[in-house]
C-alpha positions in Angstrom: 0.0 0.0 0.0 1.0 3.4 -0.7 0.7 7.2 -0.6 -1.4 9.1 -3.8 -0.7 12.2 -4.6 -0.9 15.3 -2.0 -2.0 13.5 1.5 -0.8 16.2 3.5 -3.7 16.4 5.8 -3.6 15.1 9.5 -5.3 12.2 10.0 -9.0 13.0 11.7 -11.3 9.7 12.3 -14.2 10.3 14.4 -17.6 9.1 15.4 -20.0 9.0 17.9 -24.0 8.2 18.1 -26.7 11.0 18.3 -30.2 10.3 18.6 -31.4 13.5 17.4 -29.8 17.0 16.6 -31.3 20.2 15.6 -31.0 21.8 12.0 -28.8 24.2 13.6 -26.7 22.1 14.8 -26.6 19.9 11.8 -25.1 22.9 9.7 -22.5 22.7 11.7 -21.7 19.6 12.0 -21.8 19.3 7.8 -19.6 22.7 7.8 -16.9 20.5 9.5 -16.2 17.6 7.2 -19.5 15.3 9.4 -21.8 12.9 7.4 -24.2 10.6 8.9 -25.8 6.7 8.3 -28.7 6.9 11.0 -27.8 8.4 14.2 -24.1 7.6 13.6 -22.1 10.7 12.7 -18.1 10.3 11.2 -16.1 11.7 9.5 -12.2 11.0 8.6 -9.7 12.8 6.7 -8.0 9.6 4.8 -8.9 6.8 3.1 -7.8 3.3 1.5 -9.1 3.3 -2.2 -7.4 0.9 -4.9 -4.8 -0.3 -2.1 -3.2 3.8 -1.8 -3.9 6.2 1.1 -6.2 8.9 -0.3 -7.1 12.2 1.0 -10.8 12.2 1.8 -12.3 15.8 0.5 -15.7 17.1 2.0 -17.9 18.4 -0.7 -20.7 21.4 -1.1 -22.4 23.7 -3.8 -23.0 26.9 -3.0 -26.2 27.2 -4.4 -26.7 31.0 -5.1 -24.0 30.2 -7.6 -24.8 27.4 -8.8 -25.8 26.4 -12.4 -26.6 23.0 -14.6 -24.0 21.7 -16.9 -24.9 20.7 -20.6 -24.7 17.1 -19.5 -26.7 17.9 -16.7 -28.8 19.9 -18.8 -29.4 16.4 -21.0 -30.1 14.3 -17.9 -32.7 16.7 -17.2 -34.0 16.5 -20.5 -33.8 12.5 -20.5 -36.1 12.4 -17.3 -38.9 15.1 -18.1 -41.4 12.2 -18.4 -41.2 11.5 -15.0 -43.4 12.1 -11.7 -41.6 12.7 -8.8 -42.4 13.2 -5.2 -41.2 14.5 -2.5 -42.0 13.9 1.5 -41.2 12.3 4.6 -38.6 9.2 4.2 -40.6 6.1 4.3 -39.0 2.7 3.9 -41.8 1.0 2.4 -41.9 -2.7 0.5 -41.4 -0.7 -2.9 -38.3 0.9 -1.9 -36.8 -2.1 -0.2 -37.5 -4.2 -3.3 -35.6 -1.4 -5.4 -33.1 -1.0 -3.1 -32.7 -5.2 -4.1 -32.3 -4.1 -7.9 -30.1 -1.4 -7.1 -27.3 -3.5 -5.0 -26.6 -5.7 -7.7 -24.9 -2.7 -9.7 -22.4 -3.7 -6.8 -19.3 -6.0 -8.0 -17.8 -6.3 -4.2 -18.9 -5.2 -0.7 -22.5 -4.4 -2.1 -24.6 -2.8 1.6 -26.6 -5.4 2.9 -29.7 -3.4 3.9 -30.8 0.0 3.2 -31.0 0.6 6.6 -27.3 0.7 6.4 -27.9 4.8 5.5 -31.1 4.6 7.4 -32.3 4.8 10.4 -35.2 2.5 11.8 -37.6 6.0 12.4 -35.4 7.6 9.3 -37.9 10.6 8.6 -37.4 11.9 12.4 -34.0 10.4 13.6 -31.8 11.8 13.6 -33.3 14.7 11.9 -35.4 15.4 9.3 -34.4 13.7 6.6 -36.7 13.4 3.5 -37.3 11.6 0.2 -37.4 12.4 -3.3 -39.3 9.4 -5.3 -38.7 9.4 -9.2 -42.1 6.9 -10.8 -42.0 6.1 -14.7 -45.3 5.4 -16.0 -46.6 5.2 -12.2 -43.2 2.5 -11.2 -40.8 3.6 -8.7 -37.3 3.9 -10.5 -35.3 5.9 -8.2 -35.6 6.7 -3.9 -33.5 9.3 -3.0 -33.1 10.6 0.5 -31.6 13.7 1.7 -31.5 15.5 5.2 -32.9 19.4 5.7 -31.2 21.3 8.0 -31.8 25.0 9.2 -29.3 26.5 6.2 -28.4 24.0 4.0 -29.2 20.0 2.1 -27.2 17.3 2.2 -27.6 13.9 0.4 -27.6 10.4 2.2 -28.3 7.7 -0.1 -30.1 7.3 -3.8 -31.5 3.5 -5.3 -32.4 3.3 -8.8 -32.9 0.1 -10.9 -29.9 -0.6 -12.9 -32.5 -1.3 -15.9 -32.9 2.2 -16.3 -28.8 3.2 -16.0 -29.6 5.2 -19.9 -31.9 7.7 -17.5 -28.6 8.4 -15.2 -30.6 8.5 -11.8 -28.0 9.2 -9.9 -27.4 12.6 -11.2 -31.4 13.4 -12.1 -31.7 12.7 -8.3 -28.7 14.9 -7.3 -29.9 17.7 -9.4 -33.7 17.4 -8.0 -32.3 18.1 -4.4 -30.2 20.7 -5.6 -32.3 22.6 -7.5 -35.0 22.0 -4.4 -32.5 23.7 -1.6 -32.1 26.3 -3.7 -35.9 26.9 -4.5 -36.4 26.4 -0.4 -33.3 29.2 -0.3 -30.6 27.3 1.7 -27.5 28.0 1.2 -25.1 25.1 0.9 -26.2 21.5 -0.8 -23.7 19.0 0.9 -22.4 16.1 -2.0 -20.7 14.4 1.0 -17.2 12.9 0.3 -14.8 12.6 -2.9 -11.1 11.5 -2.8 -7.6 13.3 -3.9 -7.3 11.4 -7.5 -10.1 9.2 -9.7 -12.2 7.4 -7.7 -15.6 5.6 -8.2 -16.7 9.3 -6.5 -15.4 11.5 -9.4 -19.0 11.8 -10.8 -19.1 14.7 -7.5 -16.4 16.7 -9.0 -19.0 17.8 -12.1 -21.2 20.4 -10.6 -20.9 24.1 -10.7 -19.9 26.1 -7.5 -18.5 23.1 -5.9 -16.4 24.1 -2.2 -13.9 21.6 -0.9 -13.0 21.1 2.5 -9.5 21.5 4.2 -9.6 20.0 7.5 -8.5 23.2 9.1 -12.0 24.5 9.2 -11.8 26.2 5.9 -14.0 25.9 2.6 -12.3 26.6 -0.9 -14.2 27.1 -4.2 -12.6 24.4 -6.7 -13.4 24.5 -10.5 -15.2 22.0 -12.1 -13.7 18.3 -12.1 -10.6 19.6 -10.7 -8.1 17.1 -9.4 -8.8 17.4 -5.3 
């Protein structure tokens, strides 16, 4: 195993269990490099990807600035025969059945349960945390869910059914809750974590206003699919 790239970062790995936090207190926590599966909060500064140390980089849009790409623009324009919904995050049969589909995408160390992101109560605990449903032709292709806080979004999971990978979910999804934190006038949309190099999370490093964190409390703008 070795080093990639610039890794000169202190190493921070950190956790602990909150059953509930406030939206102000959840824009804080985001502001400093914290993500969350449940009522478990972590976050850590360095990573193993493709056997070499990576530097973990926090990730938000600042939304006042933000605008669509032209591929965006096209993913947009593949999915404007959808219905989509948004509300409370509810774990029913239909999700867990897509959330089946969507783990074979997986080639190795596929989640084992949605509740893996989610918590048991996952619309109150440990926040609010809703969901953005994406239906073709009244089917549910896509759950996405996403935490509000007081200021700002910030994305926890998305399932979509790999039969319908032409649509590209994943990003229709991310834009949906982007383009809703900015109609609900937050200011920061959260993409959660990328790594120093290419990584399966480079997909993060194509949006518009994009801010990276330092781990010394400080957010930098970065330009688009810059090398982090």
């Amino acid at each position: 195993m070795h080093a990639a790239g610039d890794i000169s970062v202190f190493f921070i790995n950190e956790e602990f269990v909150a059953p509930h936090v406030s939206g102000r207190q959840l824009d804080r926590l985001l502001a400093e490099g914290w993500r969350h599966f449940g009522p478990r909060f972590f976050r850590y500064s360095l990573a193993v990807h493709a056997n070499e140390i990576r530097r973990v980089v926090p990730l938000r849009i600042r939304l006042s600035e933000f605008r669509r790409s032209q591929s965006q623009a096209k993913v947009a324009k593949k999915n404007r025969d959808v219905e989509f919904e948004v509300g409370p995050a509810r774990v029913t049969a239909e999700v867990e059945e897509l959330f089946i589909r969507h783990r074979t995408r997986f080639r190795q160390h596929p989640p084992d349960s949605i509740y893996t992101f989610l918590s048991p109560d996952p619309d109150a605990e440990p926040c609010e945390v809703r969901q953005l449903s994406i239906r073709s032709s009244g089917r549910l292709i896509a759950a996405s869910f996403f935490d509000v806080a007081e200021n700002s979004s910030s994305g926890i999971y998305a399932v979509f059914d790999p039969c319908e990978s032409a649509r590209s979910l994943g990003i229709f999804t991310l834009l949906a809750e982007i383009e809703l934190a900015a109609e609900e006038g937050k200011e920061f949309y959260y993409l959660g974590y990328c790594y120093n190099g290419n990584s399966f999370y480079d997909y993060k490093k194509q949006f518009y206003a994009t801010e990276a964190y330092d781990w010394e409390g400080n957010w930098h703008a970065v330009e688009r699919n810059a090398d982090l």
